[in-house]
N, C-alpha and C positions, 0 to 999 in steps of 0.2 A: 361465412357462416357454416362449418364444417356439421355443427351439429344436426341442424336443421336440414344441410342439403343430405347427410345420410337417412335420417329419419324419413323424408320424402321419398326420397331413394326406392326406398321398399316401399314406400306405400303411396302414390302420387296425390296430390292437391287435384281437387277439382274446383273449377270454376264455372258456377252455373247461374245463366241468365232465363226468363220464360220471356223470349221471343225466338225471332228465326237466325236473327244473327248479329252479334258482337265485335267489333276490333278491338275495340278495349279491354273485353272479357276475354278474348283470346289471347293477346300480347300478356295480360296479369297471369294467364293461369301458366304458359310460358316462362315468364318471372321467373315462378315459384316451382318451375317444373314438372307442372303438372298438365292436365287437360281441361276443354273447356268443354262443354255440353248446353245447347239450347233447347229448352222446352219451349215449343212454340204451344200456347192459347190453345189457340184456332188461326183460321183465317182472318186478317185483319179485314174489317169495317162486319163481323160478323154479327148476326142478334143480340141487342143488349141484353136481352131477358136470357140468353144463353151464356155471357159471361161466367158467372159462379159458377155453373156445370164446368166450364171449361178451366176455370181455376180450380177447380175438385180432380178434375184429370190431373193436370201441371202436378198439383200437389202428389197426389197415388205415382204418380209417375216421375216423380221427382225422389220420393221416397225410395221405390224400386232401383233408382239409379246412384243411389248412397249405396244401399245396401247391395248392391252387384259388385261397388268399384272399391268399398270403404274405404278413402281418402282418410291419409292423415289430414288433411285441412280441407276446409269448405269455404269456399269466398263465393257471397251468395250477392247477387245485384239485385238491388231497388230503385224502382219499382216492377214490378210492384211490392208490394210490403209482403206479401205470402209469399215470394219466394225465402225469404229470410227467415222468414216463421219457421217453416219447415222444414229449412235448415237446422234453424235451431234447436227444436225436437230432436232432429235425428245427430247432432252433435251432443244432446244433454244424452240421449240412449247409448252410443257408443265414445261418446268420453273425448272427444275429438274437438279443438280449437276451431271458432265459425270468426272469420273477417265478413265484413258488410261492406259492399261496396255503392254506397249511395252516390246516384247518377243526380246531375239539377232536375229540380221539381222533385226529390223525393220527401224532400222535409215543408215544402210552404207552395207548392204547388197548387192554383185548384182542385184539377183531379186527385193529391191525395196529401193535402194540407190536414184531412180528418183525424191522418197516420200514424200523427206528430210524437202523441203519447206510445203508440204502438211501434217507432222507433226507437224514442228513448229508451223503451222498453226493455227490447233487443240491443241495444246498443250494449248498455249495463253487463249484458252479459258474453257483449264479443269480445275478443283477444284485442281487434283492433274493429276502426271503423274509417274506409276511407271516401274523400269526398275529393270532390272537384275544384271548389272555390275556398279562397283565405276565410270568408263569412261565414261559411256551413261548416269548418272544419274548425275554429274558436265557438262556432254555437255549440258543436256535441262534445269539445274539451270542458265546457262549462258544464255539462251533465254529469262533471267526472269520470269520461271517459276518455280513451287514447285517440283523438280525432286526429287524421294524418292525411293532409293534402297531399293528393298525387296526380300529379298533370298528366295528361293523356302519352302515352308513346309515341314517338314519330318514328314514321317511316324511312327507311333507307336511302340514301341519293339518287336525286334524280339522273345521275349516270345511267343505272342500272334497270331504268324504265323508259316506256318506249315515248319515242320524241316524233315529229310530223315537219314537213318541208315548208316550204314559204307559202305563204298564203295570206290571206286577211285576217288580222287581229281577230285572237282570240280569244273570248270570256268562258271560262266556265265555272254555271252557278252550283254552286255544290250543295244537294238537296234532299228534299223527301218529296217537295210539293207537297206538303199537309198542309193543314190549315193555319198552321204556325208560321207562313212564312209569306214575302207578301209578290206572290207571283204575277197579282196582275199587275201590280208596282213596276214589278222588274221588266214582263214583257213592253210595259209600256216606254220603259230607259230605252230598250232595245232598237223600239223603235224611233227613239233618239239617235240612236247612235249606228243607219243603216250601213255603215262602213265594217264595224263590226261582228263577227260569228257571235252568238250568246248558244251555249250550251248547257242544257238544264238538265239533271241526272233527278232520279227520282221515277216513282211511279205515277202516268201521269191518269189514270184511271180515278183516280180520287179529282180529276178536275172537271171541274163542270163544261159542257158542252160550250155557251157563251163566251169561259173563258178561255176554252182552247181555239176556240175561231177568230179570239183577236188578237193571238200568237202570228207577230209581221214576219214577213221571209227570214230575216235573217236568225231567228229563234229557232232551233235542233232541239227537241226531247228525245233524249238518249233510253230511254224507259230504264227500268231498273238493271242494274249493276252490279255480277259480283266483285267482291272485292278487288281483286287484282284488277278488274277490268275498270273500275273505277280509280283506281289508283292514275294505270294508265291515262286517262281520261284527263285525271290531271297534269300528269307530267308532260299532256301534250299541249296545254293551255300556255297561252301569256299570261295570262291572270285568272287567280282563282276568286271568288265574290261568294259569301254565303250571306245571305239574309234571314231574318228574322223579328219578331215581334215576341219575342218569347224573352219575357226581360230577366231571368234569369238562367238563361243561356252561356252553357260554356260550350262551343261548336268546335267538335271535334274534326271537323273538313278544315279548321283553320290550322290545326295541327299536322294535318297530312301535306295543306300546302305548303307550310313550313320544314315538314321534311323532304319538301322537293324543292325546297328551295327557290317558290314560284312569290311571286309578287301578291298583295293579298289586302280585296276590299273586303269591308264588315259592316254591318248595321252597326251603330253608333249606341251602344248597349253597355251598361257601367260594368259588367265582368266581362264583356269580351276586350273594352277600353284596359282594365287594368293588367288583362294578361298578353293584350297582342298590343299596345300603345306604340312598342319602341321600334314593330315593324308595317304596318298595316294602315291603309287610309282609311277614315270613319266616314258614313256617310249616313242621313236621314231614310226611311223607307218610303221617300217616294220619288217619283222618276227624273224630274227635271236634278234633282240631290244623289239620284243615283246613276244618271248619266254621264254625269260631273264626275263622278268619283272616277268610273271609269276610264274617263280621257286621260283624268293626272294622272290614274294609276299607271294607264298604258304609257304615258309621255316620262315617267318615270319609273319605268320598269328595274332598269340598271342598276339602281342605288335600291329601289324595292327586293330586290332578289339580294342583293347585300345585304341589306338590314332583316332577310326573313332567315339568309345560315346563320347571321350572329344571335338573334334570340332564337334560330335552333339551338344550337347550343348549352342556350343558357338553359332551356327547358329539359332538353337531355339530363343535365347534372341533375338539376332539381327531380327529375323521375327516378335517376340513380339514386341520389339521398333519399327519397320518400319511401323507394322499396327498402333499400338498407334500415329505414326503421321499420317497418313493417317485417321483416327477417327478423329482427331481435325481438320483437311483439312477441312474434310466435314460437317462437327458441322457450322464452321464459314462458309461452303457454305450453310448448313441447310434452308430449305423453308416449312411453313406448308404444310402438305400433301396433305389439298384441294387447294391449290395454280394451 
């Protein structure tokens, strides 16, 4: 895409999310050779009644940060739905092609199921619109729009991350610890399974007192993670496990584990089924189901880390195809730079 990578060239893509931090938004705006920028809120679990103040900052400040950098492209993540909004303002002011990058839960979520129309809305008028799943990406082609599944990036081999000596089998639950996911479930497998390390990333501040006191010895909270350190994290696991109750969840840790190559449990969830089926053991979110999954996972590690480079693989291409259309999207959205 000659045309488009000069165009860029001179004038770099940005890709902006309003949180603290992105892999996904970082690896796309990368892609497309540009940079990525996070407008964080606020502090999370801050005043609800102070929210909209704090989307009126994002917004003013998100505006300021077009207008410093003016990107030939804008690839704006949702949710929430205002950061697209005001993307799109400032691509109809300066003339510039806006891609929408909707994350799961942006279109049928509760928190912002209301949006749907405020989507569409936007959509109608991006170059492109990409999504996560086969479901969300034929729902916004039937809006008459260019919907384009694009599966997460994976990470580099696990050669080139750091690895850990012998010891006792290790889980690592790849997390947030929000509410979305079912930790007192999983401490409780744990303690099924005292032979095993369970290692749980995430911030564990959002957990209630209660529930941190019936964390058995062999549960580690790693607290929060930068990236690279989280990575790490993984690549020094036997097995990576991401749970959840968030039933349309595409979990992007299952994608990291797969580019490292690691063996890999998942809640038993119909999109994570249809996208990790051909490497990954499925299991109920609850303990005695999720300690099970474990065992087999560990007892078949071998053939698990086989089966998670072959649908590496396969997802790689499919990420190279998705961006290759998304390149020609924007080619025929293409506008000289001083425009």
């Amino acid at each position: 895409m000659e045309a488009l990578g000069r165009w860029v060239e001179m004038t770099p893509a940005v890709a902006l999310a309003w949180c603290r931090f992105q892999p996904r938004t970082r690896a796309l705006a990368g892609a497309l050779g540009g940079e990525a920028h996070f407008v964080a809120p606020g502090p999370a679990g801050g005043w609800p009644a102070s929210l909209p103040l704090r989307y009126l900052r994002s917004a003013v400040a998100t505006w300021r940060l077009l207008e410093r950098t003016r990107p030939a492209v804008v690839i704006a993540i949702s949710p929430p739905v205002f950061a697209p909004l005001v993307a799109l303002a400032w691509c109809r002011h300066r003339s510039r092609p806006l891609v929408i990058d909707c994350h799961t839960g942006a279109l049928h979520s509760g928190r912002w199921g209301w949006a749907l129309p405020v989507h569409r809305f936007l959509a109608r008028r991006a170059a492109a619109v990409t999504l996560h799943t086969e479901e969300a990406a034929q729902e916004v082609t039937g809006w008459g729009v260019r919907g384009l599944l694009l599966p997460d990036d994976l990470p580099e081999g696990a050669s080139l991350r750091a690895t850990r000596g012998e010891g006792r089998p290790r889980v690592v639950v790849a997390g947030s610890l929000d509410s979305r996911e079912p930790v007192e479930a999983a401490f409780s497998a744990a303690a099924l399974t005292p032979d095993v390390e369970w290692r749980f990333t995430g911030d564990p501040a959002g957990l209630s007192t209660r529930l941190r006191s019936q964390a058995p010895p062999n549960v580690v909270l790693t607290g929060w993670l930068d990236y690279d350190r989280f990575l790490d994290e993984i690549a020094s696991a036997d097995l990576v496990a991401a749970f959840s109750t968030d039933s349309g969840i595409m979990n992007r840790a299952a994608f990291e584990a797969l580019g490292l190559e690691k063996a890999l449990v998942l809640s038993d969830l119909p999109g994570l089924r249809s996208r990790f089926a051909a490497a990954a053991v499925f299991t109920a979110n609850e303990p005695q189901a999720m300690a099970a999954a474990v065992r087999r996972a560990l007892a078949d590690r071998a053939l698990l880390e086989v089966r998670s480079q072959a649908l590496k693989e396969q997802l790689r291409q499919m990420h190279s195809n998705a961006l290759a259309l998304l390149e020609s999207a924007l080619e025929a959205a293409a506008l000289p730079a001083g425009v």
